[in-house]
C-alpha positions in Angstrom: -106.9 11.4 5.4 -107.7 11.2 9.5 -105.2 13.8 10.3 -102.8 11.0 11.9 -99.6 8.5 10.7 -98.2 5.9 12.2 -95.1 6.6 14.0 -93.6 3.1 12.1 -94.8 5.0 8.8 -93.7 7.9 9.5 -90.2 6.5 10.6 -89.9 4.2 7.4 -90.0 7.7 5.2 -87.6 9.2 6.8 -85.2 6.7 6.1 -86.0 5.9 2.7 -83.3 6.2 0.7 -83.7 8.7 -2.3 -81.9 7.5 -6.0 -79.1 10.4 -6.2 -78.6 11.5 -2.2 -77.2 10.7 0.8 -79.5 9.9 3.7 -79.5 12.8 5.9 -80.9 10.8 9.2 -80.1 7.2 10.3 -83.3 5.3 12.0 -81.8 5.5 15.4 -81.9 9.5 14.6 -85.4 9.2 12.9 -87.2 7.0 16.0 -85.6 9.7 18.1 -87.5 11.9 16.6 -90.7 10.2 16.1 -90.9 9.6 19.8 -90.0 13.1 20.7 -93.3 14.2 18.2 -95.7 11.4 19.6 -96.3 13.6 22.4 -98.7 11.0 23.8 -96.9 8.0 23.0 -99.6 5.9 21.2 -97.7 4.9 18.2 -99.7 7.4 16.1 -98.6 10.9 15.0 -101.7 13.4 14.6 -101.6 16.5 13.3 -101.8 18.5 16.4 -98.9 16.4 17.7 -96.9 17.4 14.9 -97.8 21.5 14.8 -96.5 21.7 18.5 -93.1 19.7 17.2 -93.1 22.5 14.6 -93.3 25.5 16.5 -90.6 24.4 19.2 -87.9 23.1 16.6 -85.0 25.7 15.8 -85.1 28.1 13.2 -83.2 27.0 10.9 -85.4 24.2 10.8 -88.4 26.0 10.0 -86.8 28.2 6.6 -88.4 27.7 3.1 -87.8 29.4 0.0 -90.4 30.9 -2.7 -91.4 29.7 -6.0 -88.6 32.6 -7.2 -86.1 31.4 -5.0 -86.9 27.6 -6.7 -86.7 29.1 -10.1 -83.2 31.0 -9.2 -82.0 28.0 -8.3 -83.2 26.1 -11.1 -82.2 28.3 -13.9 -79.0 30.2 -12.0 -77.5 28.3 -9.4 -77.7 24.3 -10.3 -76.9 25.2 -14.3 -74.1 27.4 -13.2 -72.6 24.8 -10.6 -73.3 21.6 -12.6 -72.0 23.6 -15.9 -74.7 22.0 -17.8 -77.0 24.2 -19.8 -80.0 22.4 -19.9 -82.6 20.4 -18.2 -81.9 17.7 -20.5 -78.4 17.9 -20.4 -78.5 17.2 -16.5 -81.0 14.4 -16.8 -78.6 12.5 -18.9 -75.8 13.2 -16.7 -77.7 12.1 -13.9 -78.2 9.4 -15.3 -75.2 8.2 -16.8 -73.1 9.0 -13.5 -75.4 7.9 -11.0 -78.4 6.0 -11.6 -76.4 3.8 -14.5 -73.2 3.3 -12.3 -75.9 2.3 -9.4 -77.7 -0.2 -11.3 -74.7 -2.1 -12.3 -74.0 -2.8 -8.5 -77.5 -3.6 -7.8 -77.4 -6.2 -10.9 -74.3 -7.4 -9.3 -76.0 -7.9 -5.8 -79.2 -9.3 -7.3 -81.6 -6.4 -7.0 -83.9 -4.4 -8.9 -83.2 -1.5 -10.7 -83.6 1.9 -10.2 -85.6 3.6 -13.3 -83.9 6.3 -15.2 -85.2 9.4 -15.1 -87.1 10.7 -18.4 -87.2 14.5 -17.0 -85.5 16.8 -14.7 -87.6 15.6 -11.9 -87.3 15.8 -7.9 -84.7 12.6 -7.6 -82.1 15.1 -9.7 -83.1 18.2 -8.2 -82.5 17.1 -4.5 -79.1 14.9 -6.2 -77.8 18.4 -7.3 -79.0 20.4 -4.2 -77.1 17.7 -2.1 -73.8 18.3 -4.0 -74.2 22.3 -4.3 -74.6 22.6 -0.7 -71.8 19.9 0.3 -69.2 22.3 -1.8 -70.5 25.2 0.0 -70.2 24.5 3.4 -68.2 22.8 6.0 -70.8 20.9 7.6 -72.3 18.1 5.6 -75.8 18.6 7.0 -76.7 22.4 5.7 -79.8 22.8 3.5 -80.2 25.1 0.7 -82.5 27.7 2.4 -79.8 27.8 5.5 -76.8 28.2 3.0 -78.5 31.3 1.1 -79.5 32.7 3.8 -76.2 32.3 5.7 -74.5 34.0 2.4 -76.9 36.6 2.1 -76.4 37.6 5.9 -72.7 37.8 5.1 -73.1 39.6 1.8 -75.0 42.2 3.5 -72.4 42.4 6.2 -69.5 43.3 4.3 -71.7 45.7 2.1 -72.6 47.5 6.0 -76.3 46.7 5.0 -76.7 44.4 8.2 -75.7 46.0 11.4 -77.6 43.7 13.8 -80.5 45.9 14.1 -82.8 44.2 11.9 -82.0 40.5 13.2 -85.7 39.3 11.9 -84.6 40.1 8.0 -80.9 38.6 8.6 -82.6 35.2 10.2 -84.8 34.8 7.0 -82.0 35.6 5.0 -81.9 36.9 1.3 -84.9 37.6 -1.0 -85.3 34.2 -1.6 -85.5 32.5 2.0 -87.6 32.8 5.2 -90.1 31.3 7.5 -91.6 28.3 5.6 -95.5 28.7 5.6 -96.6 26.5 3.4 -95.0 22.4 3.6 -95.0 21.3 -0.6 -94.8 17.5 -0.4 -94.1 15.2 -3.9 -93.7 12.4 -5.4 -90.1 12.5 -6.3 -90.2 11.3 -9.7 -92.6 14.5 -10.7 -91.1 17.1 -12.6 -89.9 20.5 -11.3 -92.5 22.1 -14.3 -95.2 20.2 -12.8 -94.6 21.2 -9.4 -93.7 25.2 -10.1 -96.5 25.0 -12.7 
């Protein structure tokens, strides 16, 4: 509420691991990070700290997608790829071949469970994202936005659409994708209606 985080906080979410995905960023990476946005090195990120980060990280960094693009990839994309047909049907797959398969090894090494999930919710969203964009490119690390927008720059190449002289539209890539100007943070166990809603 003070505009600031604690560089130990902020570190700690980064490295959270997420039910259903792959850590993107080890905590050796994340401090890196954190003490390259700590401009003043006080152990405390503020906000200001964190806008000039923003504006000096690479592009690709900086893409986001609109609440179309979300709802393409919700009804389009993820039920074409996972070949389920429904929300439902992908919550129970979820969790039957991750979170189920997950919680038996926990059991087995003592620890708590992880819930299942009752709706198609942000833990199964980022879990199907994660594998979608793994399939789809040869570097493990590619979002969603930078994928799209990678295709739809090579779509319109080999349709003669893009000749270079518009680089601004290729960067932000297809209808979908561009400069993020708005940052959506959520709990992870909302559902996706909730959060287009």
């Amino acid at each position: 509420k003070d505009g600031t985080i604690s560089c130990d906080e902020f570190v700690a979410a980064l490295v959270r691991k997420v039910p259903g995905c792959d850590n993107p960023i080890t905590a050796d990476e994340a401090h890196k990070e954190v003490d390259a946005l700590d401009v003043n090195s006080d152990g405390v990120l503020s906000y200001e700290e964190f806008v000039q980060r923003w504006y000096s990280i690479s592009p690709h960094l900086k893409l986001g997608i609109s609440i179309d693009g979300i709802y393409h990839w919700l009804e389009v994309v993820c039920k074409g790829f996972s070949g389920l047909t429904s929300e439902e049907a992908m919550v129970a797959h979820f969790n039957d071949t991750y979170i189920k398969p997950k919680n038996e090894k926990r059991r087995m090494e003592g620890k708590g469970e992880f819930p299942q999930s009752k709706t198609f919710n942000g833990y199964i969203n980022q879990h199907y994202l994660g594998a979608y964009c793994k399939t789809r490119s040869e570097s493990k690390h590619v979002s969603y936005c930078e994928l799209t927008c990678k295709e739809h720059v090579r779509s319109a190449a080999d349709a003669g659409v893009s000749d270079g002289a518009n680089e601004q539209a290729d960067r932000a890539g297809g209808k979908h994708t561009g400069t993020a100007n708005v940052f959506v943070s959520w709990y992870l166990d909302t559902p996706m209606s909730t959060l287009l809603s």
